[in-house]
C-alpha positions as CSV (number, residue, x, y, z in Angstrom):
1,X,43.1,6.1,20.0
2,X,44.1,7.0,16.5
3,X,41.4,6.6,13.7
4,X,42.5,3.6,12.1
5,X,42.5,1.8,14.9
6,X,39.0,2.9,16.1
7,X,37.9,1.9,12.5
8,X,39.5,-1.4,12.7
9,X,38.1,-2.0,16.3
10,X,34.6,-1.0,15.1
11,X,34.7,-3.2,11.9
12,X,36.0,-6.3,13.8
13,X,33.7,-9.5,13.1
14,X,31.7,-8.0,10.7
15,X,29.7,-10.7,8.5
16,X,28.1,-10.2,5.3
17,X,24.5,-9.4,5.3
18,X,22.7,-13.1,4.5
19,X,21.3,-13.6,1.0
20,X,18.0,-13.0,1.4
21,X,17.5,-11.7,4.6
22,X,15.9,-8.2,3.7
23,X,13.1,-9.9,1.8
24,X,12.4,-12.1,4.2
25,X,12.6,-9.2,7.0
26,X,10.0,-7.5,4.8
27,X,8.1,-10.4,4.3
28,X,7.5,-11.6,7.5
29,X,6.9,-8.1,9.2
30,X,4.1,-7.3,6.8
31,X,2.5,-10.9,6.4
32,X,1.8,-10.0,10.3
33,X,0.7,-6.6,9.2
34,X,-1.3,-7.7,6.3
35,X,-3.3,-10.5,9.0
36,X,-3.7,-7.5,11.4
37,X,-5.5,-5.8,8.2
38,X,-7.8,-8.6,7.3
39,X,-8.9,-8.9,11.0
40,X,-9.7,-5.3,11.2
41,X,-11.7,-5.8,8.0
42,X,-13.5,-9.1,9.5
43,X,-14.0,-7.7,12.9
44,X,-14.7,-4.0,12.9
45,X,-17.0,-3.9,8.8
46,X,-16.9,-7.5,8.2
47,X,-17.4,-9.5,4.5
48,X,-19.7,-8.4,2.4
49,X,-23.0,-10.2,2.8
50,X,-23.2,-11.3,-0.9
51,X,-19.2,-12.7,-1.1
52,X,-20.2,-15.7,-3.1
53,X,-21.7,-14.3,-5.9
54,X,-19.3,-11.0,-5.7
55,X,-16.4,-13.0,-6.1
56,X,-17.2,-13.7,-9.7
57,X,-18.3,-9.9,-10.7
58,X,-16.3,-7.8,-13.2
59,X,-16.6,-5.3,-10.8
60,X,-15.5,-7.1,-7.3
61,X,-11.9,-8.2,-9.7
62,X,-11.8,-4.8,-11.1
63,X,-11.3,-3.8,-7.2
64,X,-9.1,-6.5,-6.8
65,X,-6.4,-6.4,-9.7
66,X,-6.2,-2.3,-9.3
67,X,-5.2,-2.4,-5.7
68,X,-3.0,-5.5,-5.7
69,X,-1.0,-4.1,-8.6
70,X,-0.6,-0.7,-6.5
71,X,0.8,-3.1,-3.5
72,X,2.5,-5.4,-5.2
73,X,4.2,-2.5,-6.7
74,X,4.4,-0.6,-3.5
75,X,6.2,-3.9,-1.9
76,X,8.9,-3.4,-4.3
77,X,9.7,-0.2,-3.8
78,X,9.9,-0.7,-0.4
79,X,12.6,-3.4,-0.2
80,X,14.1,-0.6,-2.3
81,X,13.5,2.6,0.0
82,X,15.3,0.2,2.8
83,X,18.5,0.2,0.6
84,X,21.0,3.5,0.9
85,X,21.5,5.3,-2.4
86,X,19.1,2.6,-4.3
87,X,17.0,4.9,-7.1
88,X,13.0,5.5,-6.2
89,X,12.3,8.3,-8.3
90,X,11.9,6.7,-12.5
91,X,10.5,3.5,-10.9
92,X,7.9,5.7,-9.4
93,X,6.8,6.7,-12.6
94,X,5.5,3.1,-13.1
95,X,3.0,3.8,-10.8
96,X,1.3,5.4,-13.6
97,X,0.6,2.3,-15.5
98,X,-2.6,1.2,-13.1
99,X,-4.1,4.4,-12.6
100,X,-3.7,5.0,-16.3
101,X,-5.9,1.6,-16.9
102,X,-8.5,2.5,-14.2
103,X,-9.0,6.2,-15.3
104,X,-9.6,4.6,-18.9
105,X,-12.1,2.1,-17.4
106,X,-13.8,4.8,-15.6
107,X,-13.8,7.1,-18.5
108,X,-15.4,4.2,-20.6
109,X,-18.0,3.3,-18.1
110,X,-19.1,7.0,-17.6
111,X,-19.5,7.2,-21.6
112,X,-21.3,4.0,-22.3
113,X,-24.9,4.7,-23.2
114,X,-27.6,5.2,-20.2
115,X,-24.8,5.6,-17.4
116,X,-25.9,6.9,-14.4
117,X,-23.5,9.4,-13.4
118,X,-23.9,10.1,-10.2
119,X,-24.4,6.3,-9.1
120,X,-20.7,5.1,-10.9
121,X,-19.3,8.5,-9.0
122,X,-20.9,8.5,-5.7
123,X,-22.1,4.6,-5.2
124,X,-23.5,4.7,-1.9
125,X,-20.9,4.7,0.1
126,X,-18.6,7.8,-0.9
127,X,-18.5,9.3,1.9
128,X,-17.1,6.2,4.1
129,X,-14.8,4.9,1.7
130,X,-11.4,6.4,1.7
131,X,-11.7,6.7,5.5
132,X,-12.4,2.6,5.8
133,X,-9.4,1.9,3.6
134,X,-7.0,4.0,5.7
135,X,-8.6,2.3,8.9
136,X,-7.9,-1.2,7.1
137,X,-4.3,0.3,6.3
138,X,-3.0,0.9,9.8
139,X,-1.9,-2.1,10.8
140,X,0.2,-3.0,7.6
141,X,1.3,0.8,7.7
142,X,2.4,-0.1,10.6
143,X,4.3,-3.1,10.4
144,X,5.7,-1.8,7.4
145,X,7.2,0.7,9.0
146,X,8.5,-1.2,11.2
147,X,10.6,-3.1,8.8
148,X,11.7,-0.4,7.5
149,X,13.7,0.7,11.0
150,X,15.4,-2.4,10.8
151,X,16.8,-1.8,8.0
152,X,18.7,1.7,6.6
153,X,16.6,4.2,4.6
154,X,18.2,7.3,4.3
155,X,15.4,9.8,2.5
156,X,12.6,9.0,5.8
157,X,9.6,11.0,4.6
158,X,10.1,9.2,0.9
159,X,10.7,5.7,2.5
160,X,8.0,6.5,4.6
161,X,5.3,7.4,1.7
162,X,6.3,4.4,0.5
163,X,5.3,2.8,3.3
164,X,1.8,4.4,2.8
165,X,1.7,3.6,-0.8
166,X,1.9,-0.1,0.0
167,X,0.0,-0.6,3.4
168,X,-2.8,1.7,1.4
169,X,-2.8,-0.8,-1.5
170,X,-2.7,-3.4,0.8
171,X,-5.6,-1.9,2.7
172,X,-7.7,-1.2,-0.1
173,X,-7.3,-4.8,-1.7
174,X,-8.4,-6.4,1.6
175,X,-11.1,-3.7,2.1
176,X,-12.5,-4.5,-1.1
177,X,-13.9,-8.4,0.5
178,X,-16.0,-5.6,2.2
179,X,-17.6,-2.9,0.1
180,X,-20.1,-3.5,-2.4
181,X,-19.0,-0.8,-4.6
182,X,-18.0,-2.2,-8.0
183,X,-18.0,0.8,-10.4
184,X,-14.6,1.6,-12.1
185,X,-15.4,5.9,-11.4
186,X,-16.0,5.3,-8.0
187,X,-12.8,2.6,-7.6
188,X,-10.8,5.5,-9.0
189,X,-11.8,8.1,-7.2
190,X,-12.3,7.0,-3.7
191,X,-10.5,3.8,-3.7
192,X,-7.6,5.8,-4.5
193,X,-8.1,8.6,-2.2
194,X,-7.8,5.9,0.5
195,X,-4.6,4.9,-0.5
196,X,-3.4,8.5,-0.9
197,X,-4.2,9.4,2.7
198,X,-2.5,6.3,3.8
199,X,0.8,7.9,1.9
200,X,0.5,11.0,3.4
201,X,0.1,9.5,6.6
202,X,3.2,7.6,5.8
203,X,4.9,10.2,4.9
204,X,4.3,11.9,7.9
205,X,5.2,9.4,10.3
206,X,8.7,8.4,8.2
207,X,10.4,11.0,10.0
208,X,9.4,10.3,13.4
209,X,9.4,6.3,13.1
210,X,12.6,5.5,10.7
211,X,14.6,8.0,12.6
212,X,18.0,6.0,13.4
């Protein structure tokens, strides 16, 4: 068979790509993974005991608006990484911009008069913390990955630290209804270290998983 005619024969009733259809892809794989995160959180640690009054703490939406802005930023580079040839590397350097804000939060909490150093570093629960957000991760990490098969990355262990980046955000946003911790030093140090283990984890599986 000569070329052209294999390439005719192979491009025969092709149909545009829907408008759309990638997002929603994305969308609906990690919802599902975002679900299997929050009943992780729920069933295996469970919401913190004192939610109500939490919910209204500097520190509880300090937790919150760090972590979504790491996974809503994550999210977009992920419809991104599932695009050949699309560029990942300068919006990457966005990702500076929340751990800029929380390193100066930190640094202003650990410099206001009578801080207990140790306490806004440590908290209580140090030791637990990045391990519990990466156990929260896994199921977005996964679904996320997922979604990215379907689609066509070509750079797998970037896509897939992508991957990480978001499901960690993800993860540490939902593991936040659980942990008590409110301190900006301890957000930025172990909060973070969470979400960087899920990236390595990510970028580790990319490879293996988003192989074609």
């Amino acid at each position: 068979m000569r070329t052209d005619d294999l390439i005719a024969q192979l491009s025969d009733g092709l149909e545009p790509v829907k408008s759309g259809q990638v997002a929603r892809l994305l969308l609906g794989a990690i919802a599902l993974g975002v679900l299997g995160s929050i009943a992780v959180m729920l069933s295996v640690l469970g919401l913190r005991y004192d939610f109500t009054s939490a919910i209204t703490s500097f520190g509880m939406w300090t937790k919150l608006i760090y972590t979504f802005a790491i996974a809503a930023f994550g999210f977009w580079l992920v419809e991104r990484a599932g695009r050949p040839g699309a560029e990942i590397t300068r919006p990457l350097l966005l990702l500076a911009l929340p751990l800029l804000a929380i390193a100066l939060l930190a640094v202003l909490q650990m410099r206001a008069p009578q801080a207990d150093m140790p306490g806004l570093v440590l908290g209580h629960s140090s030791r637990v913390c990045a391990p519990l957000v990466f156990l929260t991760a896994i199921p977005t990490l996964i679904a996320t990955l997922w979604a990215l098969k379907q689609l066509a990355p070509t750079r797998l262990t970037s896509a897939g630290a992508i991957a990480g980046l978001f499901a960690g955000g993800a993860g540490a946003f939902v593991y936040s209804f659980h942990c008590t911790e409110g301190a900006a030093p301890f957000i930025a140090i172990w909060y973070t270290l969470g979400i960087l283990v899920t990236t390595v984890a990510g970028a580790l599986l990319g490879p293996r998983m988003l192989r074609w």
